[in-house]
Backbone as a chain_set.jsonl record, in Angstrom:
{"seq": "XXXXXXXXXXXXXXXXXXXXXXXXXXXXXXXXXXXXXXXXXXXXXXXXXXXXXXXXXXXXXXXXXXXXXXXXXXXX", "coords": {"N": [[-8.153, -15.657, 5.72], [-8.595, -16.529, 8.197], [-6.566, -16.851, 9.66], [-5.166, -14.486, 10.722], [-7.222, -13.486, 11.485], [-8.233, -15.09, 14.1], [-5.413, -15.006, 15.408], [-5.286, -12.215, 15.749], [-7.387, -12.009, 17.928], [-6.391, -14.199, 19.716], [-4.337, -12.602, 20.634], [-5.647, -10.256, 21.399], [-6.944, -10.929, 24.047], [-5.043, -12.018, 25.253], [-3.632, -9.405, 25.827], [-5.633, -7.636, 26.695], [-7.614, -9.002, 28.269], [-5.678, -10.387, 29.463], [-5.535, -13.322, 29.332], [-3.967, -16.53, 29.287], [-1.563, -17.618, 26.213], [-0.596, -19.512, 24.306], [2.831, -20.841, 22.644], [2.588, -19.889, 19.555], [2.406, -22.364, 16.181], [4.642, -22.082, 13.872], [3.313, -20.184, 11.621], [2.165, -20.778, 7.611], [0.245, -20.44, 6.525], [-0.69, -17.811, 7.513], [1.383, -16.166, 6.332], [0.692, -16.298, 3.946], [-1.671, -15.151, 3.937], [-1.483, -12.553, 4.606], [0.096, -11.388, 2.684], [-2.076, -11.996, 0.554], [-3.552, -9.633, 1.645], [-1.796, -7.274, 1.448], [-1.577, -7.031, -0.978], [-4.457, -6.432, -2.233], [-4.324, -3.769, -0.584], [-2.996, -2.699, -2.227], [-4.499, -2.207, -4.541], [-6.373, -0.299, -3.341], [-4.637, 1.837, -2.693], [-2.366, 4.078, -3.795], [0.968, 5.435, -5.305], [2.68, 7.33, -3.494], [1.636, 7.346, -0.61], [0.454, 3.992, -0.587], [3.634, 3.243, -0.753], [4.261, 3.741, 2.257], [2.31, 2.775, 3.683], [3.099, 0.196, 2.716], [6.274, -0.334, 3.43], [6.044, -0.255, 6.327], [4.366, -2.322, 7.208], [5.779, -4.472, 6.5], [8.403, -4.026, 8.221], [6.552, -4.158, 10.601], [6.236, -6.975, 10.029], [8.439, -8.33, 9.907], [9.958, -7.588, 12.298], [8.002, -9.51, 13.81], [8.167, -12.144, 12.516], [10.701, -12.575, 12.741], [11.733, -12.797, 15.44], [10.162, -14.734, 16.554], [11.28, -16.733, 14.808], [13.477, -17.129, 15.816], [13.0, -18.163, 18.892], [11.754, -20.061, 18.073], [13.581, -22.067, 17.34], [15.078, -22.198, 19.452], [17.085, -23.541, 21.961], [15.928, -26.144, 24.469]], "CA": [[-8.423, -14.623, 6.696], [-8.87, -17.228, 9.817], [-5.234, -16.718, 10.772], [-5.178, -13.199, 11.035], [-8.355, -13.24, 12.734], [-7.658, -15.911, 15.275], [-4.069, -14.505, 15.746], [-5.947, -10.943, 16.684], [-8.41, -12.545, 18.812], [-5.513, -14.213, 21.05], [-3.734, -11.174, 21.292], [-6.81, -9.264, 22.039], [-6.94, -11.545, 25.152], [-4.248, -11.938, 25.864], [-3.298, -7.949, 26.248], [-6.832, -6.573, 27.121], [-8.309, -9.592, 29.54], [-4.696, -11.531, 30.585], [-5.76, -14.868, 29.21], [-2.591, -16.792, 28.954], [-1.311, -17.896, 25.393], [0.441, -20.542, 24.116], [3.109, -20.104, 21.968], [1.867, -20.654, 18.238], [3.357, -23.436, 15.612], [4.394, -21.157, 12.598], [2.141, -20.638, 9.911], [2.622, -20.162, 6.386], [-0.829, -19.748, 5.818], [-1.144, -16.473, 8.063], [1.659, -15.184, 5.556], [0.325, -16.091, 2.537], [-3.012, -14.364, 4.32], [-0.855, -11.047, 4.628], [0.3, -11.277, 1.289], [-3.645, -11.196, -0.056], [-4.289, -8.011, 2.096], [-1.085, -6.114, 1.279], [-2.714, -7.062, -2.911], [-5.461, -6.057, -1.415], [-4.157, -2.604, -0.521], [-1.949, -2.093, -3.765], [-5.786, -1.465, -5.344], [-6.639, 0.867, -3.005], [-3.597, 3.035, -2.299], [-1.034, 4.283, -4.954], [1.933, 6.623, -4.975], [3.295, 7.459, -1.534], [1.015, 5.988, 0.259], [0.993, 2.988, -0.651], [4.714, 2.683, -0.36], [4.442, 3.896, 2.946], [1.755, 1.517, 4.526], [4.206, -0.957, 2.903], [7.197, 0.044, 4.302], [5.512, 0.002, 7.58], [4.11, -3.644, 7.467], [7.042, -5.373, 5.912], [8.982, -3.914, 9.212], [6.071, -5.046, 11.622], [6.251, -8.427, 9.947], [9.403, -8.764, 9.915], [9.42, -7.499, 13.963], [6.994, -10.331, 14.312], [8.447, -13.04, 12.364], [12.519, -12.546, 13.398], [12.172, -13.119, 17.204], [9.49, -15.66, 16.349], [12.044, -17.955, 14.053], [14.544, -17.345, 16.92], [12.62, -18.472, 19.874], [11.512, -21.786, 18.189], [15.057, -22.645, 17.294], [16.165, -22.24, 20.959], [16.808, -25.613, 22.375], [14.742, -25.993, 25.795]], "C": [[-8.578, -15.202, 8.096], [-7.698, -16.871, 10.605], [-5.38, -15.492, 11.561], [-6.348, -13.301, 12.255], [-8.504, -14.011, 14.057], [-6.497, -15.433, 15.864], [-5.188, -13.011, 16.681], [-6.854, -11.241, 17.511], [-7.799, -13.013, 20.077], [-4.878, -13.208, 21.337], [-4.387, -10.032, 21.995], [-6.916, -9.637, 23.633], [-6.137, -11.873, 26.0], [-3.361, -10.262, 26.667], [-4.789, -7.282, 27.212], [-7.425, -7.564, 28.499], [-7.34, -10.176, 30.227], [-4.984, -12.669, 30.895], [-4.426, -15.199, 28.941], [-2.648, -17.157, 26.991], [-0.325, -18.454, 25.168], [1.364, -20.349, 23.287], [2.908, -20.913, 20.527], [2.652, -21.043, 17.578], [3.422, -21.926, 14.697], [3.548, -21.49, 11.894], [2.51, -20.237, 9.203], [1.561, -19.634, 6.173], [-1.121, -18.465, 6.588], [0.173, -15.775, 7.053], [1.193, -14.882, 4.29], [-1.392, -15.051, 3.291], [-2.588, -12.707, 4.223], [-0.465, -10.73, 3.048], [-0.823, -10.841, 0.073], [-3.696, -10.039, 0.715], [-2.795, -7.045, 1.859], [-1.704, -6.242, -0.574], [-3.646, -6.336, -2.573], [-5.53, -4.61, -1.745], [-3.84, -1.417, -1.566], [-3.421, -1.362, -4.556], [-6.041, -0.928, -4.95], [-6.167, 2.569, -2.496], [-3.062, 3.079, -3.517], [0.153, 5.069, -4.067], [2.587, 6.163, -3.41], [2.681, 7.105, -0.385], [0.612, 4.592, 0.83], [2.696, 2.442, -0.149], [4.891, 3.119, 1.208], [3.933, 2.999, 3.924], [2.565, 0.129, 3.988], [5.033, -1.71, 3.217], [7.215, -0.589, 5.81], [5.101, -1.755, 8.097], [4.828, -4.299, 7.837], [7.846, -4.692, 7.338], [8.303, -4.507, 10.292], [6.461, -6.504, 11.34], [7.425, -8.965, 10.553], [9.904, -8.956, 11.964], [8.79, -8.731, 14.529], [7.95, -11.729, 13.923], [10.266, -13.487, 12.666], [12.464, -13.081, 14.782], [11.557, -14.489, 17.247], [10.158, -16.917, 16.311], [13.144, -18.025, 15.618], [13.866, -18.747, 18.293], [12.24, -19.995, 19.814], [12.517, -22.16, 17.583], [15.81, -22.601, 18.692], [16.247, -23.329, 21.232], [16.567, -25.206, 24.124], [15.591, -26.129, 26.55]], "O": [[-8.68, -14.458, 9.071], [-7.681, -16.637, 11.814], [-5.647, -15.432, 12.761], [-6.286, -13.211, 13.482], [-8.921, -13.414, 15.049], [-6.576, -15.441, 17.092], [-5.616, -12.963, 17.834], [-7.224, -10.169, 17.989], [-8.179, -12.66, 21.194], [-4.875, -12.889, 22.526], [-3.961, -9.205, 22.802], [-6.971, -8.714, 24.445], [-6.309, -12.024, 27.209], [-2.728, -10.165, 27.719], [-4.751, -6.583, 28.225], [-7.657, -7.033, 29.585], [-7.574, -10.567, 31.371], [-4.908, -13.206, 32.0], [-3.683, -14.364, 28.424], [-3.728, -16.954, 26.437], [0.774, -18.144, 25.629], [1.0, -19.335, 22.692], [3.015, -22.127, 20.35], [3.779, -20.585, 17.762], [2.632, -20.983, 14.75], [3.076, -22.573, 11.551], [3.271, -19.289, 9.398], [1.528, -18.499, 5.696], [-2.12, -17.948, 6.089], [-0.041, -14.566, 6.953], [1.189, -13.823, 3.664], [-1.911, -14.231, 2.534], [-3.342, -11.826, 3.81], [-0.876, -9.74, 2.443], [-0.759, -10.002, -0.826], [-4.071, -9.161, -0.062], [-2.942, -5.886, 2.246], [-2.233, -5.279, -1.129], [-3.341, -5.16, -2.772], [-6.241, -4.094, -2.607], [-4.092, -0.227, -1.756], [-3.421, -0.231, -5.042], [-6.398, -0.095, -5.783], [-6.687, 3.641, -2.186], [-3.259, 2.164, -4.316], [0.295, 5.266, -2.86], [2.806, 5.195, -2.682], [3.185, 6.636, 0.636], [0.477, 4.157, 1.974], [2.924, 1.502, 0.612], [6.011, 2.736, 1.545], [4.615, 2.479, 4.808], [2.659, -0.866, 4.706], [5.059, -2.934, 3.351], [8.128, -1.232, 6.329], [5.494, -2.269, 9.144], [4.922, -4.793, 8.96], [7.788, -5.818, 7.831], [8.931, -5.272, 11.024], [6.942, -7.206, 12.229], [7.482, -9.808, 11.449], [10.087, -9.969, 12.639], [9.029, -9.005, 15.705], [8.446, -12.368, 14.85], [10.767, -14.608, 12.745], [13.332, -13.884, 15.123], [12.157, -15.395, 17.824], [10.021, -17.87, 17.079], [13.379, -19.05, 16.258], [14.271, -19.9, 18.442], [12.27, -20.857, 20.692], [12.077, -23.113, 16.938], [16.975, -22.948, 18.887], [15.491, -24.183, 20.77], [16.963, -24.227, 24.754], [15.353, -26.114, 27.757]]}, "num_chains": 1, "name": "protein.A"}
């Protein structure tokens, strides 16, 4: 849970006060961290709801981690 919560903590600061931010190494462990809280969810949602906050993630992530992989493959 540190990633996540460190990750939302620079972003918090970076959007709300306009602290700068560096740009972060990848992590695996902030996916495997997403991976426990979508488990997580599976116990507390079912049905159509569930597949919907699913849906919904798995597109942010993906949003998140696509431009991500790009940007640190650019050559400087």
């Amino acid at each position: 849970m540190d990633s996540v919560v460190l990750l939302n903590a620079k972003l918090y600061d970076y959007i709300i006060n306009g602290v700068g931010m560096e740009q972060l190494p990848k992590n695996e462990h902030f996916w495997e961290e997403l991976s426990y809280f979508i488990d997580n969810w599976h116990t507390k949602l079912t049905g159509a709801n569930f597949l919907h906050v699913f849906m919904y993630v798995s597109v942010v992530a993906n949003d998140i981690n696509g431009p991500a992989e790009a940007l640190r493959n650019f050559p400087p």
